[in-house]
C-alpha positions as a LaTeX table, in Angstrom:
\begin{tabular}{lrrr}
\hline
Residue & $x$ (\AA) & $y$ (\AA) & $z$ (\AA) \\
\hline
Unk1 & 59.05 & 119.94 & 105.66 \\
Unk2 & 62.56 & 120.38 & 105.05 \\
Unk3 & 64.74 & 122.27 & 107.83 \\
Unk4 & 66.18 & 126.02 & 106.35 \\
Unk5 & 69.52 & 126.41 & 106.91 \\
Unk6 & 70.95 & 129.42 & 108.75 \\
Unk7 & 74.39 & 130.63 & 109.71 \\
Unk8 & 74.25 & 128.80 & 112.76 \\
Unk9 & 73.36 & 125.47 & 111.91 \\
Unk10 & 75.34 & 125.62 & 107.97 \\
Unk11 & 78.67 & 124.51 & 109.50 \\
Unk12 & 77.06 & 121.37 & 111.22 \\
Unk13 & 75.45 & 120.16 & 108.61 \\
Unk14 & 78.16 & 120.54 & 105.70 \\
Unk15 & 80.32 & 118.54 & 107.89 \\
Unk16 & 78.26 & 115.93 & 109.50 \\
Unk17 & 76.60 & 115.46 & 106.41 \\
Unk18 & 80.23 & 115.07 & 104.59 \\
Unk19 & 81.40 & 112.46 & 107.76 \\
Unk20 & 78.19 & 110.68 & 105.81 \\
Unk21 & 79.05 & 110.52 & 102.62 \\
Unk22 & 82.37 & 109.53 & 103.62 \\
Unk23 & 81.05 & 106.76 & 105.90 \\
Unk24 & 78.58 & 105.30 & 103.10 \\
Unk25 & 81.50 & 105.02 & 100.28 \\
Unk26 & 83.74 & 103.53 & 103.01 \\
Unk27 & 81.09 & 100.89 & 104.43 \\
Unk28 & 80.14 & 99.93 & 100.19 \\
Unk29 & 83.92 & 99.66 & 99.39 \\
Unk30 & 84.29 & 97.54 & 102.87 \\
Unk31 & 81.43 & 95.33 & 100.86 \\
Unk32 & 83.20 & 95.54 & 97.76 \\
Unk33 & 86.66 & 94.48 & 99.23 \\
Unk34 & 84.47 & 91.86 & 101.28 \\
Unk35 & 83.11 & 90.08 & 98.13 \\
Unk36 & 86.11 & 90.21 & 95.97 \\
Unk37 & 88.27 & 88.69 & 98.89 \\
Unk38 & 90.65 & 91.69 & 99.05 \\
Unk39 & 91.88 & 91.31 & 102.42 \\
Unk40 & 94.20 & 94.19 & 103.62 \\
Unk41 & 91.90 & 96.67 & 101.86 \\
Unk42 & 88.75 & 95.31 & 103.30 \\
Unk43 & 90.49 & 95.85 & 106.96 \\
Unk44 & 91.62 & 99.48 & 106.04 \\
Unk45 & 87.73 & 100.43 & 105.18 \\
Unk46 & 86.32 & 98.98 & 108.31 \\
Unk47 & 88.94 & 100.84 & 110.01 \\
Unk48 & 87.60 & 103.77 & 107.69 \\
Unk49 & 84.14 & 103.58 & 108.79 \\
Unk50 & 85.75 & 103.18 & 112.52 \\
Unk51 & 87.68 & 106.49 & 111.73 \\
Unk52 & 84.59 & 108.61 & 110.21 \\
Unk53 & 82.24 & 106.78 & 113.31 \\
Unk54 & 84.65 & 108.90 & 115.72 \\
Unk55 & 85.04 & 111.89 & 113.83 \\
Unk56 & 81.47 & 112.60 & 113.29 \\
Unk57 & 81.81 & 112.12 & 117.09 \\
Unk58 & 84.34 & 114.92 & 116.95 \\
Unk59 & 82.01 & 116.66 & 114.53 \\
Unk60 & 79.09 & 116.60 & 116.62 \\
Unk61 & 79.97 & 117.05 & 120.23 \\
Unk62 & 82.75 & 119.32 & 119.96 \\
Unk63 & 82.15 & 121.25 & 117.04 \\
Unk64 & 85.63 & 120.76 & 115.41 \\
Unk65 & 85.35 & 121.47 & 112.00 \\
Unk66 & 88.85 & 122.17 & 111.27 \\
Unk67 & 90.17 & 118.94 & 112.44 \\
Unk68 & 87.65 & 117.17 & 110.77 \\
Unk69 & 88.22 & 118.39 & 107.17 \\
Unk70 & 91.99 & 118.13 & 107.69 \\
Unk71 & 91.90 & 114.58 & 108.53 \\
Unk72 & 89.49 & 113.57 & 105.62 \\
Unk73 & 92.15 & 115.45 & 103.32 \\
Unk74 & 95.27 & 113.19 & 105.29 \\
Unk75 & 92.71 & 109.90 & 104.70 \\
Unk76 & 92.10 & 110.36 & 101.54 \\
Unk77 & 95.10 & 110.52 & 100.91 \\
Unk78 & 95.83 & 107.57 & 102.48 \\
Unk79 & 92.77 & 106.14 & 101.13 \\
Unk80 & 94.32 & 106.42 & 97.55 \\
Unk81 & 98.07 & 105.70 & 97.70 \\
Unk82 & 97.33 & 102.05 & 99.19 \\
Unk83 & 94.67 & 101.09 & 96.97 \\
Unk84 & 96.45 & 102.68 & 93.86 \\
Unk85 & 99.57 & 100.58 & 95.13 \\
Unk86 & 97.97 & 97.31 & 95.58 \\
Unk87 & 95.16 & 97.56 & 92.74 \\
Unk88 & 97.10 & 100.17 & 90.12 \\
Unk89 & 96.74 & 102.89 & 88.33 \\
Unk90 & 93.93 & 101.39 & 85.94 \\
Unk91 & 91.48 & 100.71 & 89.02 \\
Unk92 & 91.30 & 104.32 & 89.12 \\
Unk93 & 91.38 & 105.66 & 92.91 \\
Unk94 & 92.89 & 108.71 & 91.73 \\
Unk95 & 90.03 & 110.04 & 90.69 \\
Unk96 & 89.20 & 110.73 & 94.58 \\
Unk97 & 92.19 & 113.02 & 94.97 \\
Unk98 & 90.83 & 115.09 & 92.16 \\
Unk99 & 87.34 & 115.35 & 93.59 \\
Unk100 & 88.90 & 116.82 & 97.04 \\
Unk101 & 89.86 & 119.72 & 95.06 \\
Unk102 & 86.36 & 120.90 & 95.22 \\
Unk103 & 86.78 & 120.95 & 98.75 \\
Unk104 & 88.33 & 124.33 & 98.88 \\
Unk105 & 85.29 & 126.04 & 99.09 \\
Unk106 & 85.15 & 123.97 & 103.06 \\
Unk107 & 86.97 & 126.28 & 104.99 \\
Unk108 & 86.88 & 126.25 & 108.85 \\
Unk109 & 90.16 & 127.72 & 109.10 \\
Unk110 & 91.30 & 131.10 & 110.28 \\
Unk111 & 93.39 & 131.34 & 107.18 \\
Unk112 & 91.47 & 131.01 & 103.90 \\
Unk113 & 95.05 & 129.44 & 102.58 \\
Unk114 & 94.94 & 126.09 & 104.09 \\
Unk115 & 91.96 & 124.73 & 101.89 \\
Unk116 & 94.65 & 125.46 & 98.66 \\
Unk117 & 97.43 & 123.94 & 100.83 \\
Unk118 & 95.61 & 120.65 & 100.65 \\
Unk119 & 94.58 & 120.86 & 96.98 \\
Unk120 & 98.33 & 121.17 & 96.38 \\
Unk121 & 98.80 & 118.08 & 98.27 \\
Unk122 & 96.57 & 116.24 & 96.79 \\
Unk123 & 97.99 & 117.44 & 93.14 \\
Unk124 & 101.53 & 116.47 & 94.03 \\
Unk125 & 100.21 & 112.96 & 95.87 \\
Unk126 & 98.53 & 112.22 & 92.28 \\
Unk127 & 101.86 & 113.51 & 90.33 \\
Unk128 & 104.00 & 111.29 & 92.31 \\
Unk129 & 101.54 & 108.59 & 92.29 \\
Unk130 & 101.01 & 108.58 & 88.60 \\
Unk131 & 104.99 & 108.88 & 88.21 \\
Unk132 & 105.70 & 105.87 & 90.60 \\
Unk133 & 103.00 & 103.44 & 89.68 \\
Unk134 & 101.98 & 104.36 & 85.98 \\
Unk135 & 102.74 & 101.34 & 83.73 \\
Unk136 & 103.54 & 98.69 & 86.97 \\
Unk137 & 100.60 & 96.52 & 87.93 \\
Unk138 & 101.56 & 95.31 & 91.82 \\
Unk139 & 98.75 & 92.44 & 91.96 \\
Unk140 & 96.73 & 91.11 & 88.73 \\
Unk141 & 92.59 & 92.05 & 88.81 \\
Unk142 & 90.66 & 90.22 & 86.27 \\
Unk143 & 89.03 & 92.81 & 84.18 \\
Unk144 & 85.47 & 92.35 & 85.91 \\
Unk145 & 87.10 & 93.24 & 88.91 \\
Unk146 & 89.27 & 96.08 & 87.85 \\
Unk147 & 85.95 & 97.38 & 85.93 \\
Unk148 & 84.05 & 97.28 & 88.96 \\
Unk149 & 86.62 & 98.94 & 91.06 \\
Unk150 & 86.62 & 101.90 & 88.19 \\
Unk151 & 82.75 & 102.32 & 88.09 \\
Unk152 & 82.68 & 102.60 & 92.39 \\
Unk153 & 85.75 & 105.40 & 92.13 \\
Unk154 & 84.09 & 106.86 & 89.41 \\
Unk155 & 80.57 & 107.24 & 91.62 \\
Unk156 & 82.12 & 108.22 & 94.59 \\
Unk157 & 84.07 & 110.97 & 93.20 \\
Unk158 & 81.37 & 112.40 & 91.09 \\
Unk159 & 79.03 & 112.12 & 94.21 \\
Unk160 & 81.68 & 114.01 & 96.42 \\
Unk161 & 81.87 & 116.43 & 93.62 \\
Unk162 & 77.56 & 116.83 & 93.68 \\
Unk163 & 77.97 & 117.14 & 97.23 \\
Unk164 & 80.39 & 120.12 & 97.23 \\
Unk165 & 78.20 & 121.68 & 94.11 \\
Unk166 & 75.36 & 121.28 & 96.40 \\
Unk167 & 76.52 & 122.58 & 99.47 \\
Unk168 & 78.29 & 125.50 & 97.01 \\
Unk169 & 74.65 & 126.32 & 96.16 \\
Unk170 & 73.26 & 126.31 & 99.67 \\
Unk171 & 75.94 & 128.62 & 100.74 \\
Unk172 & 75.23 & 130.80 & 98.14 \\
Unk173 & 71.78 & 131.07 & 99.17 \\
Unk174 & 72.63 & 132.00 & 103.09 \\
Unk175 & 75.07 & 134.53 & 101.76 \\
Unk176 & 72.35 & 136.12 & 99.59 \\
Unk177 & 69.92 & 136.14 & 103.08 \\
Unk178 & 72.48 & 137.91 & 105.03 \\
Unk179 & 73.09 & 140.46 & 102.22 \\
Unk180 & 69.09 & 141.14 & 102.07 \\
Unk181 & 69.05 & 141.64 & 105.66 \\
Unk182 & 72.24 & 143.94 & 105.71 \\
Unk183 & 70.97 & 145.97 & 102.69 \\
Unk184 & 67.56 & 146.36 & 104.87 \\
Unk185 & 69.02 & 147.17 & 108.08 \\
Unk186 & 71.08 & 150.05 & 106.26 \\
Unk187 & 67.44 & 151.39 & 105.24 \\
\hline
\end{tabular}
């Protein structure tokens, strides 16, 4: 029987279960980079599923949600900008920076601004991205590989995207709860 959330136990599992996602697209692209022979990205992933290990760490023992979100917005960013550098514009990493947008509705801040301060970052990293490595191709993919590379950005962005729909939906719910109890306490 699956576990109802509440307002107390929301926050953990948004983010732990975020820390997840992030750890399973970082371990299959550690594969991926594994297979193809890619060596510098195949080091930055394990690293990656090092980083997420310790966060959900973070996550899970001392409750820091804000530090946790702000760092998978700074590796993300990351994330992109060296595989878009030494893969291209056509292997389609971008497409991660535009999923993080959805994040603004993740908010453990005191100020509800900060989720839009990252969105803006993450616009202007893919503006300057696109503007720096549109049209130059820094290492040469054979098509299978660049194809593959495409289809695995293109899943893990619309997953991260399902996720935050999801979790969008949940929170919806726990709002509505609280609103039925206020309304019946006022009675």
């Amino acid at each position: 029987m699956p576990m109802k959330l509440n307002e107390n136990n929301y926050s953990y599992y948004i983010y732990r279960n975020l820390i997840c996602l992030a750890i399973l697209l970082h371990f299959g692209y550690t594969l991926l980079m594994g297979i193809l022979h890619y060596g510098v990205p195949l080091l930055y992933n394990i690293c990656s599923v090092l980083f997420y290990i310790g966060m959900l760490l973070l996550v899970m023992k001392k409750k820091r949600y804000a530090l946790a979100v702000s760092l998978i917005h700074l590796e993300t960013i990351c994330f992109v900008v060296l595989h878009t550098v030494l893969f291209g514009w056509n292997a389609s990493f971008f497409l991660f920076l535009i999923a993080m947008a959805s994040l603004v509705y993740f908010c453990p801040y005191r100020s509800p601004y900060i989720p839009y301060l990252f969105s803006i970052l993450h616009m202007l990293t893919f503006f300057l991205l696109h503007e720096q490595i549109q049209g130059t191709m820094f290492s040469s993919l054979p098509a299978a590989s660049l194809q593959l590379l495409f289809l695995c950005n293109s899943f893990g962005s619309f997953l991260t995207i399902l996720y935050v729909a999801y979790v969008s939906n949940a929170s919806a719910d726990i709002g509505k709860e609280v609103l039925k109890k206020q309304n019946e306490s006022l009675l």
